[in-house]
PAZAPA-4460 file (N, C-alpha, C; in steps of 0.05 Angstrom, whole numbers, plus 32768, in hexadecimal, padded with zeros to 4 digits):
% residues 249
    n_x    n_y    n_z   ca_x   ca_y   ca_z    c_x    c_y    c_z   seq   type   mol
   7FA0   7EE1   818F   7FA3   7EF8   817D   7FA9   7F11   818D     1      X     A
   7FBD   7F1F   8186   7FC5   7F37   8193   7FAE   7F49   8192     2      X     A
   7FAE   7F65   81AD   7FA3   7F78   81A2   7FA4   7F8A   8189     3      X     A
   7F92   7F94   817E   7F90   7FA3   8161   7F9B   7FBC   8175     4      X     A
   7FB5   7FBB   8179   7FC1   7FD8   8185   7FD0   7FE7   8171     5      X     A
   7FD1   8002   8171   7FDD   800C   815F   7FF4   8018   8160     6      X     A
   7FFE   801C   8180   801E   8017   8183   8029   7FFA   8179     7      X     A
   801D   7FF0   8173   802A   7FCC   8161   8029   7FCC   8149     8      X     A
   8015   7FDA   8147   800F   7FD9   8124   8026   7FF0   8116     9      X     A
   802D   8005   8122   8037   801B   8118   8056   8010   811C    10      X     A
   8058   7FFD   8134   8072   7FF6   8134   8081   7FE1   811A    11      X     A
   8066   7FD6   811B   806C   7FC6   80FF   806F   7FCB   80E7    12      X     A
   8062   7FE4   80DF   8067   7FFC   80C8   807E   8007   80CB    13      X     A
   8087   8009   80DE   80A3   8014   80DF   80BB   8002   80DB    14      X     A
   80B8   7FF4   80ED   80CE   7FEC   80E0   80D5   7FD8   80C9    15      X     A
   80B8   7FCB   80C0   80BD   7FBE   80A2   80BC   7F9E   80B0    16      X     A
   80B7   7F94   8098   80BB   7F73   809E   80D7   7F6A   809A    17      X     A
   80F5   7F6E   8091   8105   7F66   8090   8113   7F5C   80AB    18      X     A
   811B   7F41   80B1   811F   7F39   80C8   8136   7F47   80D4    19      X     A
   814B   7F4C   80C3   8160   7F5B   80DB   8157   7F77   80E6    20      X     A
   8143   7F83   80E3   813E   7F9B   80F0   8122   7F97   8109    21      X     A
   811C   7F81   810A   8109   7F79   8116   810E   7F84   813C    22      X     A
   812B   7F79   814A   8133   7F86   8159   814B   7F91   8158    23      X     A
   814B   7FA6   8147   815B   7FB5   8141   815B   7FCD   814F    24      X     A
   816F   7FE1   815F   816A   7FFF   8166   8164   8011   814E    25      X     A
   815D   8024   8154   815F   803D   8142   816F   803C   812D    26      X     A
   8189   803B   813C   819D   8044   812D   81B0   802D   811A    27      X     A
   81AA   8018   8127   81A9   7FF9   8114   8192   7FFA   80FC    28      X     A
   8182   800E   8104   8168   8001   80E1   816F   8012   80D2    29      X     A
   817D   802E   80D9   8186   803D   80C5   819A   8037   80B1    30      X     A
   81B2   802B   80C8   81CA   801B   80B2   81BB   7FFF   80A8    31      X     A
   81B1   7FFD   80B0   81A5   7FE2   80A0   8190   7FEF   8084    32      X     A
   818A   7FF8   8084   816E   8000   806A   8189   8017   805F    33      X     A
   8198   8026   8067   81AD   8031   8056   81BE   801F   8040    34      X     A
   81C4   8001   804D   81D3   7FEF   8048   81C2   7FDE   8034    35      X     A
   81A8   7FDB   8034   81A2   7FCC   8027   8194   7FE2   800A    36      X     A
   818C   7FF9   800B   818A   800A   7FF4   81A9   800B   7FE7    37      X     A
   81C1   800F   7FF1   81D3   800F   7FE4   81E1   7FEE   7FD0    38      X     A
   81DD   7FDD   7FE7   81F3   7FC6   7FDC   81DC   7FBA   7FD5    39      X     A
   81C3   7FB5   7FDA   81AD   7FA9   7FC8   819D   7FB6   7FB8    40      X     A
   8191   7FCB   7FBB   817F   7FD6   7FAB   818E   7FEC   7F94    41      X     A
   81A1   7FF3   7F97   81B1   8002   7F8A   81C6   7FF1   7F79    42      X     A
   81D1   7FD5   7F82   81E6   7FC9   7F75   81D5   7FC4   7F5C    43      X     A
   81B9   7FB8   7F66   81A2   7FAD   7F52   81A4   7FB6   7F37    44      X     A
   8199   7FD3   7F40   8197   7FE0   7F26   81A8   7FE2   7F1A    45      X     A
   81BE   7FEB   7F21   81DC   7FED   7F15   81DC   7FCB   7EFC    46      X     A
   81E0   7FB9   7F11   81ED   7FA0   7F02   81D4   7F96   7EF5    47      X     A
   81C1   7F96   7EFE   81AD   7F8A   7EE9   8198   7F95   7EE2    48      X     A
   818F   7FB6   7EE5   8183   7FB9   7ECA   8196   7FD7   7EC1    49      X     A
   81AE   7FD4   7EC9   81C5   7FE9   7EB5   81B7   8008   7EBD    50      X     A
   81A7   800E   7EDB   81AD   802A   7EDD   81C9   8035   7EE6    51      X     A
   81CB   804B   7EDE   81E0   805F   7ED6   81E7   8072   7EEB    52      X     A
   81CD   8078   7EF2   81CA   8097   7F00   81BC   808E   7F1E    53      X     A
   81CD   8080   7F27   81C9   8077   7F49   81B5   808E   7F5D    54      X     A
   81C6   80AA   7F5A   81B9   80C2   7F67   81A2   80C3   7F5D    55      X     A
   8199   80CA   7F4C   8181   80C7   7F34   816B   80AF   7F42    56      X     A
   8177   8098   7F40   8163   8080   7F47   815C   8084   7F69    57      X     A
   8179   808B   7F7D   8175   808C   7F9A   8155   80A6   7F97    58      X     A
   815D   80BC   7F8D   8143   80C5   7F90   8127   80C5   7F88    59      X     A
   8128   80B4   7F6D   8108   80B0   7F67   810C   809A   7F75    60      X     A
   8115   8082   7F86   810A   806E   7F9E   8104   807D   7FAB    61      X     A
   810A   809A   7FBF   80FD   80A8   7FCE   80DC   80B9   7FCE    62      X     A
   80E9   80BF   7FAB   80CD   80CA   7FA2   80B7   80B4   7FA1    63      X     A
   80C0   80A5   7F9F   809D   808C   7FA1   8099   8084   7FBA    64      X     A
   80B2   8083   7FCC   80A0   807F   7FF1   8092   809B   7FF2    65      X     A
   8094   80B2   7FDE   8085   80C4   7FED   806D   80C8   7FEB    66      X     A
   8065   80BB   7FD2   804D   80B3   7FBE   803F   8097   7FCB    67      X     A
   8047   8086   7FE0   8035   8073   7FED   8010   807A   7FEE    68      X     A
   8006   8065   7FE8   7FED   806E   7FE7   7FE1   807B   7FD0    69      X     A
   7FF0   8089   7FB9   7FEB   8098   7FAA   7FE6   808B   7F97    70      X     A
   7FCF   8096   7F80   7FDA   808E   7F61   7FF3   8092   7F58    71      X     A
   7FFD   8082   7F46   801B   8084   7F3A   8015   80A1   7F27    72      X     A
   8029   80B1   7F30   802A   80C4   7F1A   804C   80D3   7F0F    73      X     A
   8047   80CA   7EF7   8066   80C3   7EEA   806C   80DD   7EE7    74      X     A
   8056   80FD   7EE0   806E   810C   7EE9   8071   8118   7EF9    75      X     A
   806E   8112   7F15   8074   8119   7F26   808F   810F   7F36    76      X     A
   8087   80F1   7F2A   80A9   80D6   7F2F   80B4   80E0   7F2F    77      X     A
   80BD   80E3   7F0C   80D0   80FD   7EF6   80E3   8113   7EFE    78      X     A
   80CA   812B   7F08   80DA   8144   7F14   80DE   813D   7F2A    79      X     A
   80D8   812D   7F3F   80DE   812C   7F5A   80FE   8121   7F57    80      X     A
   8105   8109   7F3E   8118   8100   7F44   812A   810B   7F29    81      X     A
   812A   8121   7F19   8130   8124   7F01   813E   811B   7EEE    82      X     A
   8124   810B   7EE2   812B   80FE   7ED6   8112   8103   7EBE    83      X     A
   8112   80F4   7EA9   8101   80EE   7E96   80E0   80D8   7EA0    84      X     A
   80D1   80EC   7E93   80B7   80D7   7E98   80BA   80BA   7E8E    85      X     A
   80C5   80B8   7E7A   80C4   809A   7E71   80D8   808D   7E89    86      X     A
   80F2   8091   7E8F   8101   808C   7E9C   80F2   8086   7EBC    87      X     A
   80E3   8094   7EC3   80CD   8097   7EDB   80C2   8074   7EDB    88      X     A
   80AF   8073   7EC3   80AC   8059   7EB7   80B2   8042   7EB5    89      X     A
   80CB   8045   7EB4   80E1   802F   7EB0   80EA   8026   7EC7    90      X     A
   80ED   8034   7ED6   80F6   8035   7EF1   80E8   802A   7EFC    91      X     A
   80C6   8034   7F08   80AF   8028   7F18   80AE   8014   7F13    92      X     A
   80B2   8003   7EF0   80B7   7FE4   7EEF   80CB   7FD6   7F00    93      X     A
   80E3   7FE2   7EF8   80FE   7FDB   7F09   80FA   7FD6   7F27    94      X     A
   80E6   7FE2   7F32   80E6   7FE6   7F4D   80CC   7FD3   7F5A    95      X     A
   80B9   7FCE   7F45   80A5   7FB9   7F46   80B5   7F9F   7F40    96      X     A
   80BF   7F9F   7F2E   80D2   7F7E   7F2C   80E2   7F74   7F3F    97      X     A
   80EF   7F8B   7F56   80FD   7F8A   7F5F   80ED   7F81   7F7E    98      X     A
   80DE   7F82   7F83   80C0   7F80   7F91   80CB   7F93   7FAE    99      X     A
   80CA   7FB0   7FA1   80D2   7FC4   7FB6   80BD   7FD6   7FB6   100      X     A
   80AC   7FDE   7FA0   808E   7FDF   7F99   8078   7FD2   7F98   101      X     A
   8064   7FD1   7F96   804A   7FC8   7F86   8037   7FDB   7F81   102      X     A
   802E   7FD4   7F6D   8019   7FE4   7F60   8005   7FD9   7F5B   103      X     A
   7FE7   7FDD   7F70   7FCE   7FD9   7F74   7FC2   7FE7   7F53   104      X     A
   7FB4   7FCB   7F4E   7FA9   7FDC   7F35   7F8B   7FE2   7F38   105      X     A
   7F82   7FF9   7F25   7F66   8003   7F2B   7F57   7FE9   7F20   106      X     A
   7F38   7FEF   7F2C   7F26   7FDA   7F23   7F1A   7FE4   7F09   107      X     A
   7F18   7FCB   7EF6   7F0C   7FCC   7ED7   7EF2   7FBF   7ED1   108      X     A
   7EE6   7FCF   7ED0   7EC4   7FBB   7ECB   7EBC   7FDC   7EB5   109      X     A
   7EB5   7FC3   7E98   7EA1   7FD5   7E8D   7E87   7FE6   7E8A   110      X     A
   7E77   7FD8   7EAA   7E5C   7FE1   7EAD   7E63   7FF9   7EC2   111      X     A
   7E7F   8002   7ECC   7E7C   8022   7ECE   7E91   802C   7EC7   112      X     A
   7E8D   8049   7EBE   7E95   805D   7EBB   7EA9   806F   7EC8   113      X     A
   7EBA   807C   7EAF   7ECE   808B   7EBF   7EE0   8085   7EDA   114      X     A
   7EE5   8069   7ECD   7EFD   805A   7EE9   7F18   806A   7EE1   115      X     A
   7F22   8065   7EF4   7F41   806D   7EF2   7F57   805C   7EEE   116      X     A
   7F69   805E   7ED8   7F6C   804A   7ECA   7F97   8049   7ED8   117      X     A
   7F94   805B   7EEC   7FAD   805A   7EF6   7FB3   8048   7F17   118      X     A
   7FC9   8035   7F12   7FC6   802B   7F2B   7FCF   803D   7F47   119      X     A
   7FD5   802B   7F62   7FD9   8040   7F79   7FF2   8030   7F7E   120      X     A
   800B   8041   7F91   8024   8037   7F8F   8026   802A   7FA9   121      X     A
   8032   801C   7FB6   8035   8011   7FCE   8058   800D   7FD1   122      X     A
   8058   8008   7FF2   807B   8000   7FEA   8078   7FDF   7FF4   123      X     A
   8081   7FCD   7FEB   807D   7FB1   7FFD   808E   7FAD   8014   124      X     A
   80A2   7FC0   8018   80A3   7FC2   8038   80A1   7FDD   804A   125      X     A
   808D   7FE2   8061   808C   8002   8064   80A2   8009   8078   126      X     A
   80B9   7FF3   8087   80CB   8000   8090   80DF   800F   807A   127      X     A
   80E3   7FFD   8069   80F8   800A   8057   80E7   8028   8047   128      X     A
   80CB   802A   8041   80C7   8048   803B   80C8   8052   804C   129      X     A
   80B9   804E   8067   80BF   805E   807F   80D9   8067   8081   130      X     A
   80FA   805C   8082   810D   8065   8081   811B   8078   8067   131      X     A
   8109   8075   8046   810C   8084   803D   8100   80A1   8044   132      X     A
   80EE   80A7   804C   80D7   80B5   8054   80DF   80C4   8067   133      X     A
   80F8   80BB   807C   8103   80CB   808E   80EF   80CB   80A6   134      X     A
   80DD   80B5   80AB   80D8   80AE   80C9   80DC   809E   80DA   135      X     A
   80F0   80AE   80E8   8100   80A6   80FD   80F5   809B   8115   136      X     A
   80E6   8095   8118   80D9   8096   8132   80B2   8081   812B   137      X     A
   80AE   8064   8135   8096   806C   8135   807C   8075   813C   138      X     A
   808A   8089   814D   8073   809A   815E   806F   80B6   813F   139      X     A
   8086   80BE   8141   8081   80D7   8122   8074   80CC   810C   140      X     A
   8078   80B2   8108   806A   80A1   80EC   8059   80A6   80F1   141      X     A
   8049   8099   8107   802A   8096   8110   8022   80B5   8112   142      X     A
   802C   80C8   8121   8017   80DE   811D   8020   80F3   8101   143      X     A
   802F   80ED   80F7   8037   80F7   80DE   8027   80FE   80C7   144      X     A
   802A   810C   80BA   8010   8115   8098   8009   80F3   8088   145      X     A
   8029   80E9   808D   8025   80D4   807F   8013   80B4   808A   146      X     A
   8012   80B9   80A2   800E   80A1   80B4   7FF9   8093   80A5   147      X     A
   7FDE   80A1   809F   7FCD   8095   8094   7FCE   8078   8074   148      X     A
   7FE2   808E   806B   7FF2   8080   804D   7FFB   8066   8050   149      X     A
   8008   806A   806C   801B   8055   8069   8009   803F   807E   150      X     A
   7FF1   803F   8088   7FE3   8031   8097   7FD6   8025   807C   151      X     A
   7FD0   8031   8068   7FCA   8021   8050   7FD6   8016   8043   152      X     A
   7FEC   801F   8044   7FFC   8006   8037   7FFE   7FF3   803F   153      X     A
   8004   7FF6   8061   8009   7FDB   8074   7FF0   7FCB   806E   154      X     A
   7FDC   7FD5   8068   7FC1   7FC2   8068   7FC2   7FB4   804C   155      X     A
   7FC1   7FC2   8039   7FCB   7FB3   801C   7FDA   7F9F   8017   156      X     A
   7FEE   7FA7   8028   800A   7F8F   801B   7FFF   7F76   802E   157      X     A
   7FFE   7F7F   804C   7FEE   7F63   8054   7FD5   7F56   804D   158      X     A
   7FC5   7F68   8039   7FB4   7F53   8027   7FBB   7F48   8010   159      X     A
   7FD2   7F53   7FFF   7FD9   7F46   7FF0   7FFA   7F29   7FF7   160      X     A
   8003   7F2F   8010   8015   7F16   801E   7FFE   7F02   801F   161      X     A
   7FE2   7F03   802C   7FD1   7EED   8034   7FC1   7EE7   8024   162      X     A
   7FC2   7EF6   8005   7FB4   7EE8   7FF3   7FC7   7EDF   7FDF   163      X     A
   7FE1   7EDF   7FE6   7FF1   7ECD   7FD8   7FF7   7EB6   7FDA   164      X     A
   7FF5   7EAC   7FF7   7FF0   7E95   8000   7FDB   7E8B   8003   165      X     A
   7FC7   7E91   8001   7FA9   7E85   8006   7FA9   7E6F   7FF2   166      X     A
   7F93   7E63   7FF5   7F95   7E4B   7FDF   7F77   7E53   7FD2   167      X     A
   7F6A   7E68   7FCF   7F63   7E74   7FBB   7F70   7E88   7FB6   168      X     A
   7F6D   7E89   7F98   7F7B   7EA6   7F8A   7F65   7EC0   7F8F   169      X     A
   7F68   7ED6   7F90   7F5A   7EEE   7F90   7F66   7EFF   7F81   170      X     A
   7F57   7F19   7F79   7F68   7F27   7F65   7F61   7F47   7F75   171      X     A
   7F76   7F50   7F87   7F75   7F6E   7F96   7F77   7F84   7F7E   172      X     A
   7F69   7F98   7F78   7F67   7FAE   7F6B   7F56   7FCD   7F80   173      X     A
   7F4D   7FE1   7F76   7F45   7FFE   7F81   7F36   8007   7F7A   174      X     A
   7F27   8011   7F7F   7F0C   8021   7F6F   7F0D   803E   7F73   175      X     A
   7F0A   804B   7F5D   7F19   8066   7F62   7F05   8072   7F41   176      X     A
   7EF1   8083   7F45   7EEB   8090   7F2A   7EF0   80AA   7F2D   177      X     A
   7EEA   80B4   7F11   7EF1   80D1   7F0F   7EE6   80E2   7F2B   178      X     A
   7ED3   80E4   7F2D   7EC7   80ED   7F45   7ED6   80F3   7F61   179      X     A
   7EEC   80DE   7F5F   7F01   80DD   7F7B   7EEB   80C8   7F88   180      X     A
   7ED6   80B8   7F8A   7ECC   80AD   7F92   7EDB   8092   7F92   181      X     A
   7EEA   808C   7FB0   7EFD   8075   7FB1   7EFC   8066   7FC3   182      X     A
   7EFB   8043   7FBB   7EF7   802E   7FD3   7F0F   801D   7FD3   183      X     A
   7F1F   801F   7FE0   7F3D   801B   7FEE   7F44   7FFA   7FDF   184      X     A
   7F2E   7FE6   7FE0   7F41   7FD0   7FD6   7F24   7FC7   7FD5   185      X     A
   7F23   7FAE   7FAE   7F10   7F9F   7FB2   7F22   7F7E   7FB0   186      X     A
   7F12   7F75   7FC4   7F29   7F55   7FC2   7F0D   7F49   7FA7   187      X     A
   7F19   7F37   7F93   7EFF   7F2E   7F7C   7F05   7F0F   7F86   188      X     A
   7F02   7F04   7F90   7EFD   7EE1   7F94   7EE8   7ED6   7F8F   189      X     A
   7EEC   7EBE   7F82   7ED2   7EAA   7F7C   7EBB   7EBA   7F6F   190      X     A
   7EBF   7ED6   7F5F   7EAD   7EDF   7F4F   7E9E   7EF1   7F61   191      X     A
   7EA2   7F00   7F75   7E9B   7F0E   7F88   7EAE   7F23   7F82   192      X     A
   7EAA   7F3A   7F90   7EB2   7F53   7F9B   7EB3   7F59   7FB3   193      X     A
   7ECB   7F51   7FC6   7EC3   7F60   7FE6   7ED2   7F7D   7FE6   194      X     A
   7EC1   7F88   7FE9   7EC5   7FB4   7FE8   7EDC   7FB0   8003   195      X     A
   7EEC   7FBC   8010   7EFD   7FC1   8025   7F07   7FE2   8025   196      X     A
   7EF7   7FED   803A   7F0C   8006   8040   7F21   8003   804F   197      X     A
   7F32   801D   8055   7F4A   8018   8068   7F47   803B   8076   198      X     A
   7F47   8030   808D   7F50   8048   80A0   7F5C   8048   80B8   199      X     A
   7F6C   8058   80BB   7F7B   8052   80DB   7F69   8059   80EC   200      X     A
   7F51   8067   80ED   7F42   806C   8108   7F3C   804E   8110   201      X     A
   7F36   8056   813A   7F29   803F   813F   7F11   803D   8141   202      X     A
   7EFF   8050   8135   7EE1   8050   8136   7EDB   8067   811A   203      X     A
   7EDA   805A   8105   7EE3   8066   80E1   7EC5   8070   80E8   204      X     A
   7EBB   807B   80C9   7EA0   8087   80C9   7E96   8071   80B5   205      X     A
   7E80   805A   80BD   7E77   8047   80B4   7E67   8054   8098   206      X     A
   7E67   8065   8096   7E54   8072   807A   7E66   8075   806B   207      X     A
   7E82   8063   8074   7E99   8067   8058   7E8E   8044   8043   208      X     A
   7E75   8038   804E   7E6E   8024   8043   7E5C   802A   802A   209      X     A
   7E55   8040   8038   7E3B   8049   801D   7E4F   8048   7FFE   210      X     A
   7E62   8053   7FF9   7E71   8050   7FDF   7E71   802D   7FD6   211      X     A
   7E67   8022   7FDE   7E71   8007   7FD6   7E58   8004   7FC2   212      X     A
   7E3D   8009   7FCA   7E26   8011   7FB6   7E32   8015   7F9E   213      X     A
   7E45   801B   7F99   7E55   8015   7F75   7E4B   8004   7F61   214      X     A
   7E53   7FEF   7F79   7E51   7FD1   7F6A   7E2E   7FC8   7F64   215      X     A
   7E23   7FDD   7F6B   7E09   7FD3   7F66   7E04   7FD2   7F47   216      X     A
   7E08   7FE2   7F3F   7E09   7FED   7F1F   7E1D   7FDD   7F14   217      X     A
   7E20   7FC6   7F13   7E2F   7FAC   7F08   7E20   7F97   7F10   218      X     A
   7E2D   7F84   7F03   7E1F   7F66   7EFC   7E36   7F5D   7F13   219      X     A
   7E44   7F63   7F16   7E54   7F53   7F36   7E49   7F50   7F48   220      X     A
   7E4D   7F38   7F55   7E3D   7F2E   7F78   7E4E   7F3D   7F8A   221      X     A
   7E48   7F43   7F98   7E59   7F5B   7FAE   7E58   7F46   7FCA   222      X     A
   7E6F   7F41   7FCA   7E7A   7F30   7FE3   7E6E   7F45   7FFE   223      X     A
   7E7C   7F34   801B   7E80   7F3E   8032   7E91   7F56   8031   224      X     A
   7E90   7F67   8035   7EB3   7F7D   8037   7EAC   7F92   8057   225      X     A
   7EB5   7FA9   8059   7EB6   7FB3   8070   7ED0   7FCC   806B   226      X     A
   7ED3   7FD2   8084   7EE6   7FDF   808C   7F03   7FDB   809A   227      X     A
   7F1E   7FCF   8092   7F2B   7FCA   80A2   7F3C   7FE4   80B3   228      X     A
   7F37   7FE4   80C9   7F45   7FFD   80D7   7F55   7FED   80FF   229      X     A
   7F51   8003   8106   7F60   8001   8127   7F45   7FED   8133   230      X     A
   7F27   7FEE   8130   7F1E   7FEC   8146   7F25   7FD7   8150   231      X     A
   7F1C   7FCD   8169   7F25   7FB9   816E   7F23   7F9A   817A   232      X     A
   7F08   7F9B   8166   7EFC   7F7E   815E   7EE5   7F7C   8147   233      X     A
   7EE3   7F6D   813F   7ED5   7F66   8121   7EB5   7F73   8131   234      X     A
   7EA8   7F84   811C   7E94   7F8E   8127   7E80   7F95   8111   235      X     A
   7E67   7F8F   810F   7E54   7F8D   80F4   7E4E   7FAA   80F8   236      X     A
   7E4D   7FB4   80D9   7E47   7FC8   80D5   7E31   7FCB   80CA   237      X     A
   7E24   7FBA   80B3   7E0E   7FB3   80A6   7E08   7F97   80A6   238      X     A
   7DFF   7F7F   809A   7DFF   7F6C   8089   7E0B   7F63   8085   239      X     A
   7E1B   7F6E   806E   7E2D   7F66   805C   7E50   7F74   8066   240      X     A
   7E50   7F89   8075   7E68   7F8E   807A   7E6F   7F94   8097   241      X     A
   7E8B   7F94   80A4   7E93   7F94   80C0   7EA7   7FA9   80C0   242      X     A
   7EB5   7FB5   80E1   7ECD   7FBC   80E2   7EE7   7FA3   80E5   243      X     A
   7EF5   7FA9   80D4   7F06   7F90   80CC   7F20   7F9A   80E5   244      X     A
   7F28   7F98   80FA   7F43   7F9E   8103   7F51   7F91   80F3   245      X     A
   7F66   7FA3   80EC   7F7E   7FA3   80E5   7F8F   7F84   80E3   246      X     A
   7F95   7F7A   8102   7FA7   7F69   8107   7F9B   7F53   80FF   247      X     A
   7F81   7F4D   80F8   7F7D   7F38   80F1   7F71   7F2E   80C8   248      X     A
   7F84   7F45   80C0   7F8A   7F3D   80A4   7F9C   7F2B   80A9   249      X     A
***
């Protein structure tokens, strides 16, 4: 198993999982992710779901790499890409069917209160937002406003790639209440709850476990969970939870 390094990890955020950019220069991933928003992601909409307004759609795809990490918020989509809120709507489907999005949905349990009933947006590949996003470089990604965002995404989508294949099913959702009181990902398997934070530090602040105490105030069994981040090896934090490195989601 490789080191949990984060010149590897950031490199891999950058440039995306699509194989022709894998050793690609600079200036090869640009025409390539230019080429594939135009003659694929743009023919798409055109021929099969009848958008109109290409300029219109090229910019709300921009406006949602900018929203990575975020709750979805339709009017913000909207004016960023001007257009109509419903249209905002319509689109985020288009772009989830198209599997150039996903949308993490909040967690639903009736024994608490004031959940947040909006999901969080992801892109399912972070080279191609990274190139909408305009980072060129992944040294600027990594120390960038956004770096953190997109270190969560990377962590997301590779929990939801390896629980697609697993040969148990799990069901990934977020815990997020009014309060802003938020725990990054719960995986639900076999009738359990494992809590998971995400942080790019390599030594996080372990009292980001105390929020998991949520689940006490439910009838749910609360799995193993932890923190997945940089450090860099599996390390007990309590009992029941560890620092998860990264590379070995």
């Amino acid at each position: 198993m490789p080191e949990n390094d984060i010149d590897i990890v950031y490199e891999q955020i950058w440039r995306g999982g699509y194989a022709d950019v894998q050793n690609a220069t600079t200036e090869q991933m640009q025409v390539y992710y230019q080429s594939y928003i135009d003659n694929y992601l743009i023919a798409d909409a055109v021929n099969d779901e009848g958008i109109s307004d290409t300029a219109a759609f090229k910019r709300f795809l921009r406006s949602c790499a900018a929203l990575i990490g975020n709750l979805v918020n339709f009017n913000t989509l909207a004016e960023s890409a001007g257009i109509s809120v419903p249209t905002a709507k319509k689109w985020t489907s288009v772009l989830q069917d198209m599997d150039v999005i996903y949308l993490l949905e909040p967690y639903s349990n009736n024994e608490l209160q004031r959940l947040t009933k909006t999901p969080k947006l992801y892109f399912c590949d972070t080279g191609l937002c990274a190139y909408l996003t305009r980072w060129l470089t992944k040294d600027s990604l990594r120390e960038g406003a956004a770096s953190g965002h997109f270190y969560e995404n990377y962590v997301v989508m590779e929990l939801v790639k390896n629980y697609a294949y697993a040969k148990s099913s799990a069901i990934l959702s977020f815990y997020r209440d009014s309060n802003a009181k938020e725990i990054d990902v719960f995986v639900e398997e076999n009738g359990r709850i494992h809590p998971l934070g995400i942080k790019k530090s390599a030594n996080p602040d372990k009292r980001e476990i105390k929020k998991y105490s949520v689940l006490s105030k439910t009838t749910v069994e609360t799995g193993n969970g932890g923190i997945i981040c940089m450090y860099p090896k599996p390390f007990p934090i309590d009992r029941m939870n560890c620092y998860i490195p990264s590379n070995l989601i």
